[in-house]
C-alpha positions, -999 to +999 in steps of 0.1 A: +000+000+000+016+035-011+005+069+003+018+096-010+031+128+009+041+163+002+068+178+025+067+213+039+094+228+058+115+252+075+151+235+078+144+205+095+111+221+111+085+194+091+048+194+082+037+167+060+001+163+040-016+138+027-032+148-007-054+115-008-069+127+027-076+162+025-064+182+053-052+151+072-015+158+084+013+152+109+040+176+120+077+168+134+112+184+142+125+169+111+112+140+082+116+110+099+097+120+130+070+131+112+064+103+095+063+077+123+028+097+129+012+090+098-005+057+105-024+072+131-033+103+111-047+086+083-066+062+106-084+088+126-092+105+094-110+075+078-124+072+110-137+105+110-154+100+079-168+068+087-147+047+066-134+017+067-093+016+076-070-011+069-034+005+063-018-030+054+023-022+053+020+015+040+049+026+021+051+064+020+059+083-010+070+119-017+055+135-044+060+174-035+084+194-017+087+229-007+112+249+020+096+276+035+112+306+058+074+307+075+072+288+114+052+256+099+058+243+138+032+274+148+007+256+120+017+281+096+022+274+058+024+287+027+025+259-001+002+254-028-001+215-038+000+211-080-029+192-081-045+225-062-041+246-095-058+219-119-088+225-134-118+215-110-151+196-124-182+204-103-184+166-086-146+176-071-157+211-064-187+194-044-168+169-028-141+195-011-172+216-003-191+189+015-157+175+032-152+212+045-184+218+058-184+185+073-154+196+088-166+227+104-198+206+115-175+183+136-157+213+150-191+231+165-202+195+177-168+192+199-172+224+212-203+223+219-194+193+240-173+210+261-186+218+296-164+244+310-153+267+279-131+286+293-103+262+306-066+279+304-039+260+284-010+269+310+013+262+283+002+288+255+028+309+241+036+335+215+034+325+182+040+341+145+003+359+148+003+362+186-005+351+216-014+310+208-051+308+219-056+291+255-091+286+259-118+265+246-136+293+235-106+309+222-096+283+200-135+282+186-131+320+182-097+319+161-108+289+142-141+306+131-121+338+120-105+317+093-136+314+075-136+351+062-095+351+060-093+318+035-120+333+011-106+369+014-077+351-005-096+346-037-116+386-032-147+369-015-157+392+014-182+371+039-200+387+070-190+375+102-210+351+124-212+340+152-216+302+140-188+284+121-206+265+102-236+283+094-206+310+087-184+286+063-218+273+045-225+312+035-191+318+026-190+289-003-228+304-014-210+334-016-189+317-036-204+302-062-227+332-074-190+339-085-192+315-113-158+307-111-160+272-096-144+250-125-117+274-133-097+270-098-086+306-105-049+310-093-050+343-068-019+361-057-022+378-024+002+405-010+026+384-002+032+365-035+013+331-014-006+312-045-045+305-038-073+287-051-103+274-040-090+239-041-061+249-017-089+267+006-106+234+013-074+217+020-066+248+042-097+247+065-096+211+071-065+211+081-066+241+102-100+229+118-079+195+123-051+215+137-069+234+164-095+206+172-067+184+179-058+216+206-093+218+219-097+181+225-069+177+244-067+204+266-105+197+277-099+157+279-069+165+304-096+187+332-129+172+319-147+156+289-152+161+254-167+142+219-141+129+203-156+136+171-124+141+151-119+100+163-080+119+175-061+085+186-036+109+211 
């Protein structure tokens, strides 16, 4: 069984992606570290989406890699994936909708099953955008955010809401009375980073992914929480 990988990183500094599971990822001081994560990864993610997972002797594969002067160890990242700039046909466009959405659906469900929202990580720090968010509701706050900044890349302006998914399904109706769903249409922004809406997708997954992964294990380690991600910590 071969999975193929695309390598992000700064030095050593390593965050590794999984274009056949969209968004799933694993992070590490270097390569080799990184990669002793994926089985778990990819599990979770199938189990995530409900799907069977038998990873029978995986062999991993690199297909992609980019160095980056950007702190991918503070979930940071810049790269745009190849396939990301190909043409989309609607069923793909749909399917990276729904899996997004989905995504933002299982985010609201583990907050929501949180008790005490406003539990402090004592071991927040500073990172590349600021003070790392510490709280439940922080974390829910920051991740929401990202629905307006991702789209903002490709000159779609949403309003803000309260609710991350009600927010993320508005922002891809906003979307597609664009009409520019099969092009993909390459954006620049001002700092020369590439964007499409195929790289959004991937983006919010992973970031959901990213700070779910935070949320869950901070409330697990004072109370309980849905494991709705199916995280194998």
């Amino acid at each position: 069984m071969k999975i193929n990988y695309i390598w992000e990183h700064n030095n050593n500094d390593t965050l590794i992606y999984f274009p056949d599971y969209i968004g799933a990822f694993v992070r590490g001081e270097n390569k080799n570290v990184a990669l002793k994560k994926a089985n778990k990864e990819i599990i979770s993610y199938m189990n995530w989406l409900k799907l069977d997972c038998k990873l029978e002797n995986p062999t991993y594969n690199m297909i992609q890699e980019h160095s980056t002067k950007l702190s991918v160890c503070d979930a940071d990242t810049e790269i745009i994936f190849k396939s990301e700039k190909s043409s989309l046909n609607y069923s793909e466009y749909k399917r990276l909708k729904d899996l997004s959405i989905y995504s933002a659906l299982s985010f609201k469900q583990l907050y929501n099953s949180i008790e005490n929202k406003l539990i402090k990580n004592p071991n927040s720090h500073i990172t590349f955008y600021g003070n790392m968010p510490s709280t439940p509701k922080e974390i829910y706050d920051h991740t929401k955010e990202i629905n307006e900044f991702y789209f903002s890349k490709i000159n779609i302006q949403i309003e803000s809401n309260q609710d991350i998914l009600k927010e993320r399904i508005m922002a891809f109706e906003t979307f597609e009375k664009s009409q520019k769903i099969i092009s993909n249409e390459v954006y620049n922004d001002n700092d020369n980073e590439e964007w499409t809406i195929s790289k959004i997708c991937r983006r919010f997954i992973w970031h959901d992914r990213i700070h779910a992964k935070s949320m869950y294990k901070l409330a697990t380690k004072y109370s309980k929480a849905s494991n709705v991600f199916q995280f194998q910590l």
